[in-house]
DRENMAR-570177 format. One record per residue (C-alpha): residue in three letters; x, y, z. Coordinates in Angstrom, 2 decimals, m for minus. Each point is the difference from the previous one (the first is absolute). Layout:
! DRENMAR-570177
drenmi drenpa: ala&c1: X&c2: Y&c3: Z
...
! end
This chain:
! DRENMAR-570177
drenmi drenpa: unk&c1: 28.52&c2: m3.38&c3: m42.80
drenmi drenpa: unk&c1: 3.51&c2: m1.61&c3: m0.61
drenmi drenpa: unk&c1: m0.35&c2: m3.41&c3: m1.67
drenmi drenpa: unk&c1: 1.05&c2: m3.13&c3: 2.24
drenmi drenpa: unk&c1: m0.13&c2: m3.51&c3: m0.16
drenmi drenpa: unk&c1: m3.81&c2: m0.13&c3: m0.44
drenmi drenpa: unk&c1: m0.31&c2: 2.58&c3: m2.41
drenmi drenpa: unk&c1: m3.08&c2: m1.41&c3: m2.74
drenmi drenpa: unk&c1: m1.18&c2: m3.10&c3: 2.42
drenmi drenpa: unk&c1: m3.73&c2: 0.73&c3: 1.28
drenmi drenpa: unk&c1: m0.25&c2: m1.15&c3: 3.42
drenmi drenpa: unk&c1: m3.01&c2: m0.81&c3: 2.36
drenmi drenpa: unk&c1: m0.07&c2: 0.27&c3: 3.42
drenmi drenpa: unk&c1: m2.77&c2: m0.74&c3: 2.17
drenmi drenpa: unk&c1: m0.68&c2: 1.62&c3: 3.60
drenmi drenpa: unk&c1: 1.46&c2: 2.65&c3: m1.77
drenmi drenpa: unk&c1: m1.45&c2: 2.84&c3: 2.00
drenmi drenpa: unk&c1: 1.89&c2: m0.18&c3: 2.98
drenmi drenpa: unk&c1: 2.68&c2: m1.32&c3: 1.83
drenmi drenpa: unk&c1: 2.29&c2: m2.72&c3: m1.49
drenmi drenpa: unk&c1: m2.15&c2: 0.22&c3: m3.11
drenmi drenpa: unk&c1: 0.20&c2: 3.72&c3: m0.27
drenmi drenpa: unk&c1: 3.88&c2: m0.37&c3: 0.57
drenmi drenpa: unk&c1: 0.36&c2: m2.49&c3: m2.46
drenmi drenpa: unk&c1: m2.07&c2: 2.15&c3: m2.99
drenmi drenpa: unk&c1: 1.91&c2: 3.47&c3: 0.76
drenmi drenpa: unk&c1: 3.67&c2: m2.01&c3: m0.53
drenmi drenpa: unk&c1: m0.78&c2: m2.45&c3: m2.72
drenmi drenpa: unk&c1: m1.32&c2: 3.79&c3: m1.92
drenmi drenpa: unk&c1: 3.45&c2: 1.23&c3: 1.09
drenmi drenpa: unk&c1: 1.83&c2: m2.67&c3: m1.50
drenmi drenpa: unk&c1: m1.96&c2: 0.65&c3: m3.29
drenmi drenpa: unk&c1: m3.28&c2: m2.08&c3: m0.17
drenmi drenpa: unk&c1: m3.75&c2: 0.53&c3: m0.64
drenmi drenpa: unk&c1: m1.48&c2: m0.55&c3: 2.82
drenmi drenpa: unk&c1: m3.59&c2: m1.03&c3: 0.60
drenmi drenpa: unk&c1: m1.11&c2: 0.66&c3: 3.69
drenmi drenpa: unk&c1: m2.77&c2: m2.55&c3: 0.62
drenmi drenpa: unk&c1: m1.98&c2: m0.02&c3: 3.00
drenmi drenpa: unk&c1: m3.50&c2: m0.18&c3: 1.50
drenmi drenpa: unk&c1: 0.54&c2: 3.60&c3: 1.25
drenmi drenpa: unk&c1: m0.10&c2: 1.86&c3: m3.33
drenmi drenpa: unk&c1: 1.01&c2: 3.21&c3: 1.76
drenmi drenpa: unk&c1: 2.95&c2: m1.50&c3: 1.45
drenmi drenpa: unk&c1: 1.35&c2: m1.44&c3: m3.32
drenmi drenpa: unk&c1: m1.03&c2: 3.44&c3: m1.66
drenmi drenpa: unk&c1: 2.06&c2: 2.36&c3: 2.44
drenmi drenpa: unk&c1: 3.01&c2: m2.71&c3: m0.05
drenmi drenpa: unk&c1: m0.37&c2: 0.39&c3: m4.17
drenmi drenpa: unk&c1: m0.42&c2: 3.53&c3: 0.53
drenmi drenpa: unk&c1: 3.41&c2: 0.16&c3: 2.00
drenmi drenpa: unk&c1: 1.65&c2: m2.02&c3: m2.20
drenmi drenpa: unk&c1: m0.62&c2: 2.39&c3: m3.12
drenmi drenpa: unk&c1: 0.56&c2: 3.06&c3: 1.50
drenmi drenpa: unk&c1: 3.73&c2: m0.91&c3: 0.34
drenmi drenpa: unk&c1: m0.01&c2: m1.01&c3: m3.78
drenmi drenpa: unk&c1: m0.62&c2: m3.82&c3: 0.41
drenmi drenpa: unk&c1: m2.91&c2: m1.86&c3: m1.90
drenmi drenpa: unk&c1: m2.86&c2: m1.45&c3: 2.02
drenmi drenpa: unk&c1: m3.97&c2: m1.13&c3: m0.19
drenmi drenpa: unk&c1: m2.56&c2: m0.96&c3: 2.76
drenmi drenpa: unk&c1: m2.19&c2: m2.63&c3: m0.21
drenmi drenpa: unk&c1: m2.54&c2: m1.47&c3: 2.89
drenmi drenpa: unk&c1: m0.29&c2: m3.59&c3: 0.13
drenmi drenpa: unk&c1: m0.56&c2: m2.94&c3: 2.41
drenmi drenpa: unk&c1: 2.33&c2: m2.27&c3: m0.15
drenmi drenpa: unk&c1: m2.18&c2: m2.82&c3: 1.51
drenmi drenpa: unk&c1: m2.53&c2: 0.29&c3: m3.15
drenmi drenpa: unk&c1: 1.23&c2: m1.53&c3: m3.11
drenmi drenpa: unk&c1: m2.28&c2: 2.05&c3: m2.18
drenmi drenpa: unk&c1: 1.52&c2: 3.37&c3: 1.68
drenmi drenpa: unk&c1: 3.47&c2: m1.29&c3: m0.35
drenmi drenpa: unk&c1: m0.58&c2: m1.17&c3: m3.98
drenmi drenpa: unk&c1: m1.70&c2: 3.32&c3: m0.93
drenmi drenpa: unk&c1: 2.98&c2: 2.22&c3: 1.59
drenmi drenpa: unk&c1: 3.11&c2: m2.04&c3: m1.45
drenmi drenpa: unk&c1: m1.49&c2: m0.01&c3: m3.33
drenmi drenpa: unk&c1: m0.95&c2: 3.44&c3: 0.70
drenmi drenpa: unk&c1: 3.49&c2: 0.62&c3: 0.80
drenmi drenpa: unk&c1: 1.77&c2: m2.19&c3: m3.01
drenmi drenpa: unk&c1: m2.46&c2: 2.14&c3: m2.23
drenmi drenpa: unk&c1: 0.89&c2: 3.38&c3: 0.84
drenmi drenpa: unk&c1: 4.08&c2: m0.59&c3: 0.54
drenmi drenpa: unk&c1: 0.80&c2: m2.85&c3: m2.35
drenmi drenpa: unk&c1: 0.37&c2: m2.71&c3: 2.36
drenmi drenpa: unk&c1: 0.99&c2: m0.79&c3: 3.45
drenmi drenpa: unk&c1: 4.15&c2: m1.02&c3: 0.98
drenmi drenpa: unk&c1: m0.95&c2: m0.27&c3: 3.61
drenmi drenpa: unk&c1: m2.49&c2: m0.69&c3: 2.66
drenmi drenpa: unk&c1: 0.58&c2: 0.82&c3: 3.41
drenmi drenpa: unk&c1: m3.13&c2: m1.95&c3: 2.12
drenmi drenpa: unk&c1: 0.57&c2: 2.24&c3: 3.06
drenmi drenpa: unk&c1: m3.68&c2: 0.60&c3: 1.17
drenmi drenpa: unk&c1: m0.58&c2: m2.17&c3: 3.49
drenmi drenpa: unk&c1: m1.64&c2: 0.94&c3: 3.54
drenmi drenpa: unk&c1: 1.04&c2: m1.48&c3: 3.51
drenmi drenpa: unk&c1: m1.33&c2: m0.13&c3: 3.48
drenmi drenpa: unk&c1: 1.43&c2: m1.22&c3: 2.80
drenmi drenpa: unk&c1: m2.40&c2: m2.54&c3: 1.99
drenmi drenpa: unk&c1: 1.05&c2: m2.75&c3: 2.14
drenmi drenpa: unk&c1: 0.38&c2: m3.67&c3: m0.85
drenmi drenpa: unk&c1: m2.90&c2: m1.14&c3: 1.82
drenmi drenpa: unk&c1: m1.88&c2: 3.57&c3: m1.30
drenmi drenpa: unk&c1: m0.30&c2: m1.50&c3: m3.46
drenmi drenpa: unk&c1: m3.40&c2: m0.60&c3: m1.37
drenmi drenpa: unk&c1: m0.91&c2: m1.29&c3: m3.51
drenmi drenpa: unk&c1: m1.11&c2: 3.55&c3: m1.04
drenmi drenpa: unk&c1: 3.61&c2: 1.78&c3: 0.95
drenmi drenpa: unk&c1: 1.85&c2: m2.72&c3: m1.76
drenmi drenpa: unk&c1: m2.30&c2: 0.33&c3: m3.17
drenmi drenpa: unk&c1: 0.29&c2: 4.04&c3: m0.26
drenmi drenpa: unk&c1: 3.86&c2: 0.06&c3: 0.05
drenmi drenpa: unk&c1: 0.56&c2: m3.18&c3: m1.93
drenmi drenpa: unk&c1: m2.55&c2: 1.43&c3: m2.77
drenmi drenpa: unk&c1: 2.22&c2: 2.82&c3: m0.24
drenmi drenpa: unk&c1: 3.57&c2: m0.47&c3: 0.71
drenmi drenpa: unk&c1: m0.35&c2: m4.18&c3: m1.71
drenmi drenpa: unk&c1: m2.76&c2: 0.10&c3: m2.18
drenmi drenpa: unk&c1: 0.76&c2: 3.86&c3: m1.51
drenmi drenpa: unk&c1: 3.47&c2: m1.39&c3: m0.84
drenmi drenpa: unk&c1: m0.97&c2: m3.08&c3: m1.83
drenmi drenpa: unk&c1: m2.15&c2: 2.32&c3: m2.26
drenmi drenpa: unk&c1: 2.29&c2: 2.58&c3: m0.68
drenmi drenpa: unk&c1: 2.71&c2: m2.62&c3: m0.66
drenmi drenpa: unk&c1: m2.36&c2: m1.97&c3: m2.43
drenmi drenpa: unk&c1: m1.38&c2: 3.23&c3: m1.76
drenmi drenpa: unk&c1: 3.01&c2: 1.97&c3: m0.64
drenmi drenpa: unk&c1: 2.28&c2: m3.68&c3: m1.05
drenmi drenpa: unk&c1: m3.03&c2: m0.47&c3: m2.70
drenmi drenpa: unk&c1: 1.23&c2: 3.40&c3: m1.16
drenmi drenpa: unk&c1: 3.55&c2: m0.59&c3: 0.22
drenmi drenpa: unk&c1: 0.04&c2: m3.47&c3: m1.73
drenmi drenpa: unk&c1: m1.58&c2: 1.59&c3: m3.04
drenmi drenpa: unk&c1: 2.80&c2: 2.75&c3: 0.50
drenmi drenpa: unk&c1: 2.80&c2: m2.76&c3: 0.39
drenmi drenpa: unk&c1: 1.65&c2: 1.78&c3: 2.99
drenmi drenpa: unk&c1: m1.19&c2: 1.43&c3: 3.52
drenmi drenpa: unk&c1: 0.91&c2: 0.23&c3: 3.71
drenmi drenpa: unk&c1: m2.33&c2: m0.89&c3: 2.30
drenmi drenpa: unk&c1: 1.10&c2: 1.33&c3: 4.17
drenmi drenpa: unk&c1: m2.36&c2: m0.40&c3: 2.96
drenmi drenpa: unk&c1: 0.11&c2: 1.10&c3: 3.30
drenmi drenpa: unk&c1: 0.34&c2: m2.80&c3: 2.49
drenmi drenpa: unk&c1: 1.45&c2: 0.87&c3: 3.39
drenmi drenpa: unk&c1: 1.78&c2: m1.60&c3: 2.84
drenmi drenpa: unk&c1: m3.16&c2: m1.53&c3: 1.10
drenmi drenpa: unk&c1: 0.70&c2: m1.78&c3: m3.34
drenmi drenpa: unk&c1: 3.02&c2: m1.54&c3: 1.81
drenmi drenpa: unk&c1: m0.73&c2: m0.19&c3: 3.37
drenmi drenpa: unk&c1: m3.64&c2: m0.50&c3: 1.71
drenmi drenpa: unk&c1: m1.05&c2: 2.33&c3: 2.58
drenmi drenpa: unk&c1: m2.26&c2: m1.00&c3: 2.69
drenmi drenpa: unk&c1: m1.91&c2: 3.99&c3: 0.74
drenmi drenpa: unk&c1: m0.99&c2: m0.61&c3: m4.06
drenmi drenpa: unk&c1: 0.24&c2: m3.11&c3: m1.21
drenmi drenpa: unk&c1: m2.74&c2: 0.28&c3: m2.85
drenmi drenpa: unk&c1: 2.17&c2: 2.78&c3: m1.84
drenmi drenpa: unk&c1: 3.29&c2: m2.37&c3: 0.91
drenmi drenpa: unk&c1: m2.09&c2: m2.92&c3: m2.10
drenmi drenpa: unk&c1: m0.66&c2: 2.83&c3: m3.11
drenmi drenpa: unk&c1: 3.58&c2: 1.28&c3: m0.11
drenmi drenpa: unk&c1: 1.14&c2: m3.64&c3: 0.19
drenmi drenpa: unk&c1: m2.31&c2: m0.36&c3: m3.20
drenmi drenpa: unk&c1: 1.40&c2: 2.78&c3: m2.00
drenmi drenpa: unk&c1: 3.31&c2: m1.67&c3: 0.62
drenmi drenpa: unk&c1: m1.20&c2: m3.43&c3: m1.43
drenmi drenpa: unk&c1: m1.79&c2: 1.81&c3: m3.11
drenmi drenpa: unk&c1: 3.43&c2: 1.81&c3: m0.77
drenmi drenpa: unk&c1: 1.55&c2: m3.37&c3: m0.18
drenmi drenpa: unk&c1: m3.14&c2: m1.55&c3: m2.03
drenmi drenpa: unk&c1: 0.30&c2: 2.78&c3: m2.00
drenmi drenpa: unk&c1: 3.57&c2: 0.15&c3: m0.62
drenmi drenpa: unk&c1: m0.41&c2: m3.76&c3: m1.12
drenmi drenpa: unk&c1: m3.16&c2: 0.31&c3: m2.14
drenmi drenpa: unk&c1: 1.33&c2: 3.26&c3: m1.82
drenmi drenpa: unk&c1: 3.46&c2: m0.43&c3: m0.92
drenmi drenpa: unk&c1: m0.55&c2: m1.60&c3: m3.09
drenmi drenpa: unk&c1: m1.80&c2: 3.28&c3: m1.11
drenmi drenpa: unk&c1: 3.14&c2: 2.43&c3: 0.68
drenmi drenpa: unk&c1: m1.93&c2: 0.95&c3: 3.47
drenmi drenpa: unk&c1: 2.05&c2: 0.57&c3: 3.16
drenmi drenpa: unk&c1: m2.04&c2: m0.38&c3: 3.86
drenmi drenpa: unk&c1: 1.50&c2: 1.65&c3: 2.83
drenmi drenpa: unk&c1: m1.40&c2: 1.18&c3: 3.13
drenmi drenpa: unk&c1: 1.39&c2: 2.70&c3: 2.61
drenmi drenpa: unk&c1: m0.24&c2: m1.16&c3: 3.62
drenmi drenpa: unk&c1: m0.25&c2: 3.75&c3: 2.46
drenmi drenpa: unk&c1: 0.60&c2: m0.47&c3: 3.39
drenmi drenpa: unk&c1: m1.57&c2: 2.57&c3: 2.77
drenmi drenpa: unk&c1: m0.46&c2: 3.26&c3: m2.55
drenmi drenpa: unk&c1: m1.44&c2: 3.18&c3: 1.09
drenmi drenpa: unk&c1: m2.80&c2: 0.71&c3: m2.00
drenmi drenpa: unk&c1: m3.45&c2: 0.58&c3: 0.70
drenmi drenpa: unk&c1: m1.30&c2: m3.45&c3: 0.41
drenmi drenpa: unk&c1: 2.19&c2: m0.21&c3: 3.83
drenmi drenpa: unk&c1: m2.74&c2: 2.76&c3: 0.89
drenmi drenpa: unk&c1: m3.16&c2: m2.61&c3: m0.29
drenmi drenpa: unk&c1: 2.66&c2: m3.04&c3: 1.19
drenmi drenpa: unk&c1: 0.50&c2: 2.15&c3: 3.22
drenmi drenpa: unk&c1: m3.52&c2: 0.49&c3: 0.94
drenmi drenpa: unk&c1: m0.02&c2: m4.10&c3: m0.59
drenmi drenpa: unk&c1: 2.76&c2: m0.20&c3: 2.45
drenmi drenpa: unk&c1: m1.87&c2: 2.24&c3: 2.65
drenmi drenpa: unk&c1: m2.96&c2: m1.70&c3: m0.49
drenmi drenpa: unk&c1: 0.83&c2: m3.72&c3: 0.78
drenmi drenpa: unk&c1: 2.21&c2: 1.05&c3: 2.58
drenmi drenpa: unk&c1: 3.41&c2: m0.22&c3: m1.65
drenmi drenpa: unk&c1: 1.15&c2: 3.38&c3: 1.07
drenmi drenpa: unk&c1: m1.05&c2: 3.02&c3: 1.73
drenmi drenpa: unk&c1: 0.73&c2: 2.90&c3: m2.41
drenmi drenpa: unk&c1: 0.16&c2: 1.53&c3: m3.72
drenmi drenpa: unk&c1: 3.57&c2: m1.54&c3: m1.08
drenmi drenpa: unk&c1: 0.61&c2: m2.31&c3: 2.68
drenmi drenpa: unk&c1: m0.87&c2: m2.42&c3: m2.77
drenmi drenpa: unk&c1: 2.62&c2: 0.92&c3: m2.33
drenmi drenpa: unk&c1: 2.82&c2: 0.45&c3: 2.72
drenmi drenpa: unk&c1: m0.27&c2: m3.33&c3: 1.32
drenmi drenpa: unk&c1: m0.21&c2: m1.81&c3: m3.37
drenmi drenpa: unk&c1: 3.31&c2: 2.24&c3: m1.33
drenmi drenpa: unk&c1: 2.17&c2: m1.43&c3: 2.83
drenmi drenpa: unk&c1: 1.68&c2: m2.60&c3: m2.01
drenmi drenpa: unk&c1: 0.51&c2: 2.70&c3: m2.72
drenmi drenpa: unk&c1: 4.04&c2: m0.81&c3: m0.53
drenmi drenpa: unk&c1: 0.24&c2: 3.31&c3: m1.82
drenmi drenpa: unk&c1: m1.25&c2: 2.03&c3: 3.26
drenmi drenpa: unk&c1: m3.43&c2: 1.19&c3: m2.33
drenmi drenpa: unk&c1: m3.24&c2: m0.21&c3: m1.47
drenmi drenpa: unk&c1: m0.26&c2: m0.11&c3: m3.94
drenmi drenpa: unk&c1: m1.60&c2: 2.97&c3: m1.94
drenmi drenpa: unk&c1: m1.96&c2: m0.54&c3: m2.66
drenmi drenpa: unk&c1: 3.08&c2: 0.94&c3: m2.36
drenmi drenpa: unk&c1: 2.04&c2: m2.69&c3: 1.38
drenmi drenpa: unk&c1: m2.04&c2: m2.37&c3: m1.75
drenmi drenpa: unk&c1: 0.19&c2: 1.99&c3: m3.54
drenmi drenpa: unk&c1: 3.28&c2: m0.79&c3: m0.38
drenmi drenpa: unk&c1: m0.53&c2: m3.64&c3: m0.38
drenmi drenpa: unk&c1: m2.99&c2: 0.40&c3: m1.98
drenmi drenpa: unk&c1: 1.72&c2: 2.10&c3: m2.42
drenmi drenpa: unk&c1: 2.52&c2: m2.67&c3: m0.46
drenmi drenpa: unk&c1: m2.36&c2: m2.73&c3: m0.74
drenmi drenpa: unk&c1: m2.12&c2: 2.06&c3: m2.75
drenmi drenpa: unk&c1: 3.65&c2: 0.92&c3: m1.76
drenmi drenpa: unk&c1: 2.04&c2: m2.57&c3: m2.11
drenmi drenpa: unk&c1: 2.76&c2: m0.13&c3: 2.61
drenmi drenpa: unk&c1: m2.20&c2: m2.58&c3: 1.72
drenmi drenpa: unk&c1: m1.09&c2: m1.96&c3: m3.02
drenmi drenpa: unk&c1: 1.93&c2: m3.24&c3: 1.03
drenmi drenpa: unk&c1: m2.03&c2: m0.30&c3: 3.02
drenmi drenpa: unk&c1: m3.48&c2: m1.51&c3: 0.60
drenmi drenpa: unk&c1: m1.87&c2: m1.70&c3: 2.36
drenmi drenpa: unk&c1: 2.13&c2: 1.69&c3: 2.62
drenmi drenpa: unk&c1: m1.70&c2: 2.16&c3: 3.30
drenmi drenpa: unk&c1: 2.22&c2: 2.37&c3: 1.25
drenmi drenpa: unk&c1: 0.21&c2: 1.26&c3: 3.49
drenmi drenpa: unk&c1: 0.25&c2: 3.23&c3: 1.01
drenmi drenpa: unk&c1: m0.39&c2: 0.59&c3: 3.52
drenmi drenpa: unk&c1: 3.18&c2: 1.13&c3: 1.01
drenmi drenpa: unk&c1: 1.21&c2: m3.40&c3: 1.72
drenmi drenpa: unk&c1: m3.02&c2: m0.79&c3: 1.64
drenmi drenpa: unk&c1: m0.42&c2: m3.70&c3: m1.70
drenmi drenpa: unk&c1: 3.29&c2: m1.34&c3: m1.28
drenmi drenpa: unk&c1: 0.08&c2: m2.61&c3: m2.46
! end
């Protein structure tokens, strides 16, 4: 493989095994990194490894939760040890539902926030203790546009989203002394396999009628006419993990296509 602007930086990316994650691994290997696919579905992260090295790029799996410290210590170190450090963290892993305001019990709110809140603060704190004793990282997380605006049909995964935005700020503050950079990416309405659960959500409280309906409906105020793939958002991410962005932190970028305008 060509070299590129992240040719010799190791990156992590979590959720790697599909979806944005997946998208995300297969173009930061294009642009020249190591990539470690980390996810709780080691076969996922091993066939997204798997396609990464069969076109001539460099890539490891590694299962981890990012909710348990211990699981997220072991595989970073894990990581540092067999590459030689770590440049960049991507803290992509997250699930969603879709459940009405009113819908929300303390058990919902705990499940996502332990994830999607929680799973970041870890990752964050276990990969800058690395980094500081490196002198230089980049830390992105994946946020959303529920990190910007609160949605009524799933307000619990709003509230998490709205958290990862307020770590990467946190972050970005606590970290800069160290030569550590905290961005997040903010996806609108992306076509990946997480819609499939939110549209049995949808069906189920009543929201729509059909398989899609879901996605249609929210895609309306789209001002580039379409849903994002998965690639749309690897663009960005390969930007933030590559000097060109090094002059920005604490930033949360939105790509939806002109949904939320800022």
């Amino acid at each position: 493989m060509a070299e590129g602007r992240l040719t010799g930086k190791t990156c992590a990316v979590s959720g790697a095994a599909s979806g944005i994650g997946r998208a995300i691994a297969v173009r930061l290997a294009n642009e020249g990194a190591q990539v470690a696919a980390i996810d709780l579905n080691m076969a996922g992260a091993l066939l997204v490894a798997e396609q990464i090295e069969a076109v001539g790029g460099a890539a490891s799996a590694w299962e981890c939760d990012v909710a348990q410290r211990s699981s997220v210590r072991s595989t970073l170190e894990a990581i540092v040890e067999a590459t030689g450090g770590l440049d960049v963290i991507f803290n992509n892993a997250g699930i969603a539902e879709i459940r009405p305001f009113m819908e929300v019990g303390e058990e919902h709110w705990e499940r996502l926030m332990r994830v999607n809140g929680l799973g970041v603060l870890i990752c964050m704190q276990e990969a800058a203790r690395l980094m500081i004793e490196q002198g230089r990282g980049k830390i992105v997380n994946t946020a959303s546009i529920a990190g910007k605006e609160g949605y009524d049909i799933q307000p619990h995964y709003s509230a998490t989203k709205f958290s990862v935005v307020a770590l990467t700020q946190a972050g970005a503050r606590a970290f800069a002394q160290h030569g550590i950079t905290v961005n997040a990416i903010c996806p609108g309405i992306v076509e990946t396999e997480l819609w499939e659960g939110l549209d049995e959500d949808f069906m189920h409280f009543g929201i729509t009628e059909r398989p899609g309906e879901g996605m249609e409906r929210f895609s309306e105020r789209i001002l580039l006419g379409r849903t994002a793939t998965p690639e749309d958002m690897a663009g960005p991410a390969a930007f933030l993990a590559s000097s060109d962005s090094d002059y920005i932190t604490g930033q949360s970028l939105i790509v939806d296509g002109g949904m939320v305008l800022q």
